[in-house]
N, C-alpha and C positions, 0 to 999 in steps of 0.2 A: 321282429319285435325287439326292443331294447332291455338290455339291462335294468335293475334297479339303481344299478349307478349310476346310469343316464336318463333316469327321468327325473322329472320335477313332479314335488310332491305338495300337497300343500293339506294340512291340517291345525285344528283347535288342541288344544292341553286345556281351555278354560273360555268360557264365553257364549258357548251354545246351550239353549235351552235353559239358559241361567241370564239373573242381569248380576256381572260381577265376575273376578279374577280372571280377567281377559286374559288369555297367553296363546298366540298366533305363529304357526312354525313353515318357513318357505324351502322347501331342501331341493337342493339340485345336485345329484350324485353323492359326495364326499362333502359337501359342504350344504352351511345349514344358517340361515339368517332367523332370528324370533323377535316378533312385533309383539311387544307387554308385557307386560309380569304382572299384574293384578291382584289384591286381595277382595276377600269380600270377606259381610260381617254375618256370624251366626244367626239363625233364628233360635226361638227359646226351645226348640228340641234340642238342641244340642249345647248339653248344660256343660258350663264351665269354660268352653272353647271362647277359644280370645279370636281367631282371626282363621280363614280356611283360604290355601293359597293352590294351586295347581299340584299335582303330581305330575315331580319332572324326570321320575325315573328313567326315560324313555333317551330325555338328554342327559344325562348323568350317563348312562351307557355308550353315549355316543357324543361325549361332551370335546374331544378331537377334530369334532368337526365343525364346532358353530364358530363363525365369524362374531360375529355379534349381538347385541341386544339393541333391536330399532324401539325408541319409546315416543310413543304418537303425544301427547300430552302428560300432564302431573294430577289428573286424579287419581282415589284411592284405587279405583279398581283398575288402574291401569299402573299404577307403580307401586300399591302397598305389598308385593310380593318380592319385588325386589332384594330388600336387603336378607331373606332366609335364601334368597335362589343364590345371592353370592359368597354364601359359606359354605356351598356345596361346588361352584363353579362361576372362577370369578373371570368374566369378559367384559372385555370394552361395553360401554352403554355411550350410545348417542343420541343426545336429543337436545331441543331447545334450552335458549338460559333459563327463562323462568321454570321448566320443567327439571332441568338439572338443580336447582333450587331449591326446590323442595324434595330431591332425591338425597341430595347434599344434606340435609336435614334429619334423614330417616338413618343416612350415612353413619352421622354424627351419633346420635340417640343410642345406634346398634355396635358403635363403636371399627369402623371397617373404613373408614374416610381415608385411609394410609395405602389402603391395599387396592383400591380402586381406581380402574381408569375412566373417568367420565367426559368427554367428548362433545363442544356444543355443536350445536347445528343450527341451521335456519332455513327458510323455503329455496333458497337457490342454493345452497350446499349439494354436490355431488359426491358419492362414495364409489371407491373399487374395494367390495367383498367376496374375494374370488372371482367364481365366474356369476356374481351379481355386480351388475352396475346402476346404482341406487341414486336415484333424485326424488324430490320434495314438492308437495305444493299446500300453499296455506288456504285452512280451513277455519271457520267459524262454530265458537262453540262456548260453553258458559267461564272459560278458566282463558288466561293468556297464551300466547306461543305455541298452536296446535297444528298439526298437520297433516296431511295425508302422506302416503308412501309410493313411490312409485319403483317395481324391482323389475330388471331388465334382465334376463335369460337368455338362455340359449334354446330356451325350448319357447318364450317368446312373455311377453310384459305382464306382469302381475301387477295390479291397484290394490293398494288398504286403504279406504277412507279416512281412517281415525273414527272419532263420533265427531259430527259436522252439523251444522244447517246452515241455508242461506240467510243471512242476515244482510240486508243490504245498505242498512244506519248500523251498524253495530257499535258500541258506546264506546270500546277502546281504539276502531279505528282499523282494526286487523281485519281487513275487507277477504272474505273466499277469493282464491287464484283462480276466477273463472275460465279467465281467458287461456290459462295454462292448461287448464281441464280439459278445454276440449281441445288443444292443439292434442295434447295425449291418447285422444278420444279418437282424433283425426289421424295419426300414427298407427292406431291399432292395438286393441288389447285381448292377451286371449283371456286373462280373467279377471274379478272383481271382485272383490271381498268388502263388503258395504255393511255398517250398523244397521240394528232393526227396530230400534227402541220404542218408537213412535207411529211405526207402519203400520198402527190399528186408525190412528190418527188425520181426518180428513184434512185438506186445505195446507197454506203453507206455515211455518212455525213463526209467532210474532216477534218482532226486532227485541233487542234488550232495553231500548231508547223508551218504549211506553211505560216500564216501572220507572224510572228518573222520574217523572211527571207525577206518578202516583204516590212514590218515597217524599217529594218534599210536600206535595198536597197532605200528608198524612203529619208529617213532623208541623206543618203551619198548625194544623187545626188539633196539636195535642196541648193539653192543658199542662200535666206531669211529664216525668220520663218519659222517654221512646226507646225501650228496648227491640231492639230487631235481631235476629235469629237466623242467619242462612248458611248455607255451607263454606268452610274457611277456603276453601280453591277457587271460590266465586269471587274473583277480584272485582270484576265488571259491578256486580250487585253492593260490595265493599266501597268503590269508590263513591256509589249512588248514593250511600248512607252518609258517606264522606260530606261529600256536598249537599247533602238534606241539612246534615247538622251545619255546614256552615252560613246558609241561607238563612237560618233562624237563629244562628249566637247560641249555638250549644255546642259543650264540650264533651269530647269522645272517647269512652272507655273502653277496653278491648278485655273481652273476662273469655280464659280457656285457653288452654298451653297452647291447641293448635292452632287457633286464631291469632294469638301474637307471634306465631313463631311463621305464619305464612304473610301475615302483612308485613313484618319486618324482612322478607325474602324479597317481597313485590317493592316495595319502598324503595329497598336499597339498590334494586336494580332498574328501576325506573317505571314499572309498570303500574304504580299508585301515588297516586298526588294528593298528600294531606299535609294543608301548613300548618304552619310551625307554631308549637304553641295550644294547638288542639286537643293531641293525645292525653288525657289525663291518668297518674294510675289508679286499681282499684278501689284503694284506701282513701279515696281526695271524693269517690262519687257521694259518699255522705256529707261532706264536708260543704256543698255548694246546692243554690236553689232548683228543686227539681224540675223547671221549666228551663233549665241552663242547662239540664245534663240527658246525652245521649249512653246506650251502651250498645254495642255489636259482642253479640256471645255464639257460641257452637252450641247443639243441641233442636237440631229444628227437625231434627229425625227421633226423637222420643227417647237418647240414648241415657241413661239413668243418671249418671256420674258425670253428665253434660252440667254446662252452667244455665242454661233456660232449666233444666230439669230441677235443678239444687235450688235456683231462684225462686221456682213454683210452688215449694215446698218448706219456703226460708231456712233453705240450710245453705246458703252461701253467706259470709263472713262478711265481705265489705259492698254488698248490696242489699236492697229487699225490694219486694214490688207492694208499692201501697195504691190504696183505692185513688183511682182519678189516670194512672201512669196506660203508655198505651204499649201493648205488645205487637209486633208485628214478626208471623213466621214470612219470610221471604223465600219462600223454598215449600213445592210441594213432600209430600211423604212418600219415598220410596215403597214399593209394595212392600208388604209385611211389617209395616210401619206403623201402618196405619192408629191401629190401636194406643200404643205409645205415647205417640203421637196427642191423642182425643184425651187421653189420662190429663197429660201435661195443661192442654188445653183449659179443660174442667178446673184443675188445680188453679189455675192462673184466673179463670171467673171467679171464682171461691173468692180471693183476695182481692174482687172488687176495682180490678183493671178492666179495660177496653182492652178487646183480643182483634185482630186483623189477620185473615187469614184464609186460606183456599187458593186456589187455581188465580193463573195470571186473568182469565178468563171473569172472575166473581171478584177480584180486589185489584187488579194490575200490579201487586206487587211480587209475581213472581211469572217468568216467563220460560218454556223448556229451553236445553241447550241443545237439543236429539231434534234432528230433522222430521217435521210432518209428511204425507204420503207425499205431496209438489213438491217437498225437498229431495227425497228417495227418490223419483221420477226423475226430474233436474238432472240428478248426478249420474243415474243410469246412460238417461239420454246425452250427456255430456261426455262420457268416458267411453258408450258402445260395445260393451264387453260382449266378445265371444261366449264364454262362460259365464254365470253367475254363481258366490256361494252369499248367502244371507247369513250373516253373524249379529252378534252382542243383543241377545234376544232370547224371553222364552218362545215355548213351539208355538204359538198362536203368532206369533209376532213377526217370526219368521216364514211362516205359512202365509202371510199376508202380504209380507215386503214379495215373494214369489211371485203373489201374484200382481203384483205393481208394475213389475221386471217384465212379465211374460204382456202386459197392454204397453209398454213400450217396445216390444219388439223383441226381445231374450226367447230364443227356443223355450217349451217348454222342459225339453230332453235335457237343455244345455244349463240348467239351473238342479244345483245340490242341495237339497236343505242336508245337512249331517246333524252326527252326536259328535260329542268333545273324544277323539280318539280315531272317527272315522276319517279314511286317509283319500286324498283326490288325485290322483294319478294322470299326468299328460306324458303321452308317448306321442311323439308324430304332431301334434296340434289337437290329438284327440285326450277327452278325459273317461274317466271311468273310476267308479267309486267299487272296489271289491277288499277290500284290507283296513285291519284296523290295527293300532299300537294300543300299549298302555296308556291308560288315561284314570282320572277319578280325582279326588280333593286328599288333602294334605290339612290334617288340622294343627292349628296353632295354641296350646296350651301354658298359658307362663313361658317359662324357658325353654319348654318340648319343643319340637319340629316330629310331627310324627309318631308319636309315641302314645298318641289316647288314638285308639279304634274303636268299632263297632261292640267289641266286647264291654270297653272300658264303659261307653256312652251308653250299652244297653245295663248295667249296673247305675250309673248314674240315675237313668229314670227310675229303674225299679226304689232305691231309694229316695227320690224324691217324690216317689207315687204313694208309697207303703213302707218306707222305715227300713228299720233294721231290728234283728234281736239278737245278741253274743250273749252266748250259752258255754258258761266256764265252767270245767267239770276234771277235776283232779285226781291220777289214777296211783296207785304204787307200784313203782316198778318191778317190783321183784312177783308181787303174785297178783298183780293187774286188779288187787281189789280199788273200789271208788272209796278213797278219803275224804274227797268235801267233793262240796256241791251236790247236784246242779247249780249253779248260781244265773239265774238271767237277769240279764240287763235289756232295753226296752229303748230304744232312740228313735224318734217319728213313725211309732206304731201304733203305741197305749202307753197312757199314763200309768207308772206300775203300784202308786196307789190307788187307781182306781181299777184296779184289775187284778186284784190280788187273788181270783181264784182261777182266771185262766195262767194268769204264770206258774201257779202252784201244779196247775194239771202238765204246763209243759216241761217244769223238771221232772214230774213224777214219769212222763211219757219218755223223759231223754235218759232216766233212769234206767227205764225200763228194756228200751233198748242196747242201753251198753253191755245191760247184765245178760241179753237173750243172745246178742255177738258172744260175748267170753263167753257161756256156756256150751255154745256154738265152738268154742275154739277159736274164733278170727278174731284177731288182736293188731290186726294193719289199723293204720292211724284215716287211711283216707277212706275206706271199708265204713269206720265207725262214726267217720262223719255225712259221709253220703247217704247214712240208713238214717244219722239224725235230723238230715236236712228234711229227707222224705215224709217222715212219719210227724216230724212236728209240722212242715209245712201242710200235708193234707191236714192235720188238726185244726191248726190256724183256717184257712181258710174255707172247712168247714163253719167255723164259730164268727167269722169274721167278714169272711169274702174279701181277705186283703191278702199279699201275697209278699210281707216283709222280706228283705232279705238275709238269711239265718247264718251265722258264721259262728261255728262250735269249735272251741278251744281246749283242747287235750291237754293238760301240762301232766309231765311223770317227774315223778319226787320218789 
């Protein structure tokens, strides 16, 4: 049997049992290639958290050995980790232009564009990363310049799909490397690593080409505005709007920092075609008849401080939505979105707009970018993997793509579903799942990297559940008598004028305690506050059934 320095290993940092903060790691001995960096965005348990990105402790220990950073495309969950991963460990990053692009963006923002080496690439681009020799094939999927990965070993070819489907009209022209697929396919692979997104999903995934037909049928037959709403990396669905608005003599307004900061990436690099003379800015959309004006804004995921959201709401500045205008989300809602979502929705009926919206399926205007199960079959059947691992999926998703894999032919034995940490081990041509590394999420707080935990977040709720009460209570130093106080203060518990006799009971009870410790003799500071936390807190929620959180202030004078 081999060493660990001569096997090939291949494991997740972020991607499994989650949709979001993709981070993909290929190590063969001493060296070490990683496919993404991804962020993804909080759900509301986790209050205050800005963005959660991999834990990459695992490479930071071993940050000597990575060659590289491979980036399959420029969405958030496959580059929004990025720029926290290279203040800790800055490496070469190769990917496509339009994908360096908007990296080059996050660069700038984070301030690090100086210290960075970013590298483009394209589908016939070939790399020497040690002992990986790395080629390309292009794939289809809702953003420009995507690809798959192809790593060549010694121990024998590893696949990363990227996220793909077959599209066989696709709107920008960037046709799937079929034919390269299965020459690859036909060479030999010992394993696969394939997205799972949509492997619940029967049939093959529809072209991008059927919403262009639905985007301009919908801008003909609007009376007002047409505000449209999809996600800023959706170039494809951008330029559709592009040409909805120019088909019917409407001018185009771009509301939300990352919408203009991603069409002006695409533009300038040639991947969006909108003349001259179109763009209008914010301040000009009142200014002109609302049958002349389009707008494209961010916010079709329910996000609060989005511009569909501020607009649904009239708190955006140089817009409003008035009765007659039509809204259109171009963009289903991410799971756990949902809700947000339906708010925003409500809101925007409220003001007496036309709302358009749902599945490509019930409007045509929105179509996945994630392979349907004939897609995931396709690529199975086309590549022939020895192995299987099923990623970028929760567990249902990935239990499903398994079994997609095993009616095309994939051993059963020869398919891993893992956790984000579990390691896959090839010695010989054979694999074996027995080892795990560090693994788990990294939250993003303001300025933080890492510095709000489980502690911090489980205080968090308790305050946003039940309050607080600071209990200020002033001793003398010399012979520990109480001079003032108890004083309490009261923040999302109870009103303290309307509760003026349970505060009265809980000075008298923190009273009572301080005086029962000093007679007791204990005079330690965390002693006297841990017995006040106690006794007032069983009080409280005795009286209450709420469980504020208590923080008793000592001061000695």
């Amino acid at each position: 049997m081999r060493t660990n320095e001569k096997m090939l290993s291949i494991f997740a940092l972020g991607g499994i049992n989650e949709i979001g903060k993709n981070m993909y790691v290929v190590q063969y001995g001493d060296d070490i290639v990683i496919i993404d960096c991804g962020g993804k965005f909080p759900d509301e348990s986790l209050l205050g958290i800005d963005l959660i990105i991999p834990d990459i402790s695992y490479l930071e220990k071993n940050k000597e050995k990575i060659r590289a950073l491979l980036v399959t495309h420029g969405h958030e969950d496959h580059i929004g980790g990025i720029p926290y991963f290279l203040r800790k460990l800055n490496i070469p990053i190769y990917g496509t232009s339009f994908t360096l692009g908007l990296i080059d963006l996050k660069l700038e923002e984070h301030r690090l564009k100086g210290d960075t080496r970013l590298i483009e690439i394209h589908a016939d681009s070939k790399l020497e990363l040690g002992p990986f020799q790395v080629s390309f094939f292009r794939v289809s999927h809702s953003i420009p310049d995507c690809l798959g990965i192809v790593l060549h070993t010694p121990e024998g070819v590893v696949v990363h799909t990227g996220d793909f489907k077959f599209d066989l009209t696709p709107e920008n022209n960037q046709y799937s490397d079929i034919h390269k697929m299965a020459e690859i396919g036909r060479q030999g692979v010992l394993a696969l690593i394939s997205e799972s997104t949509n492997a619940e999903r029967s049939g093959l995934t529809p072209s991008e080409r059927i919403v262009g037909a639905h985007m301009a049928d919908a801008f003909m037959k609007a009376q007002g505005k047409v505000i449209v709403s999809t996600f800023a990396s959706n170039v494809n669905r951008i330029q559709q709007v592009a040409d909805a608005a120019f088909k019917t003599r409407r001018k185009l307004a771009l509301l939300g920092r990352t919408m203009v900061n991603v069409v002006s990436v695409a533009m300038e690099r040639g991947y969006l075609q909108i003349p001259d003379g179109m763009l209008i800015d914010a301040n000009e959309i009142e200014q002109l008849p609302v049958e002349k004006v389009a707008i494209l804004c961010t916010g079709s995921q329910g996000e609060p401080m989005a511009a569909l959201a501020r607009l649904s709401t009239g708190n955006y500045r140089d817009a409003a939505i008035y009765p007659g205008d039509t809204v259109i989300l171009a963009a289903s809602p991410i799971p756990g979105n949902e809700k947000d979502v339906s708010r925003i929705i409500n809101n925007i009926y409220q003001l007496g707009a036309n709302v358009i919206y749902g599945s490509g399926s019930s409007t045509g205007m929105h179509v996945s970018g994630h392979g349907y199960q004939e897609d995931l079959k396709l690529m199975l059947t086309l590549i022939k993997p020895e192995y299987f691992i099923p990623i970028h999926g929760e567990y249902r998703m990935l239990h499903h793509h398994r079994l997609l894999a095993e009616s095309v032919g994939v051993e059963k034995e020869n398919i891993f579903i893992i956790k984000n940490g579990d390691v896959v081990d090839f010695i010989n041509g054979a694999a074996r799942q027995t080892r795990k590394i560090s693994s788990g999420d990294t939250y993003i707080d303001g300025m933080g990297i890492g510095d709000v935990g489980t502690i911090i977040l489980r205080d968090r709720k308790q305050l946003s559940e039940d309050g607080m009460l600071v209990i200020v209570i002033t001793i003398n130093k010399s012979d520990r008598a109480i001079i003032a106080g108890p004083d309490t203060i009261s923040r999302g518990f109870v009103f303290t004028r309307d509760s003026d006799e349970l505060i009265k009971e809980v000075n008298r009870l923190t009273k009572k305690t301080v005086t029962e410790l000093q007679e007791a003799n204990i005079h330690q500071w965390n002693v006297i506050k841990q017995n006040i936390k106690k006794s007032i807190g069983q009080y409280l929620y005795a009286q209450t059934k709420r469980k504020p959180m208590i923080l008793p202030i000592i001061i000695e004078i």
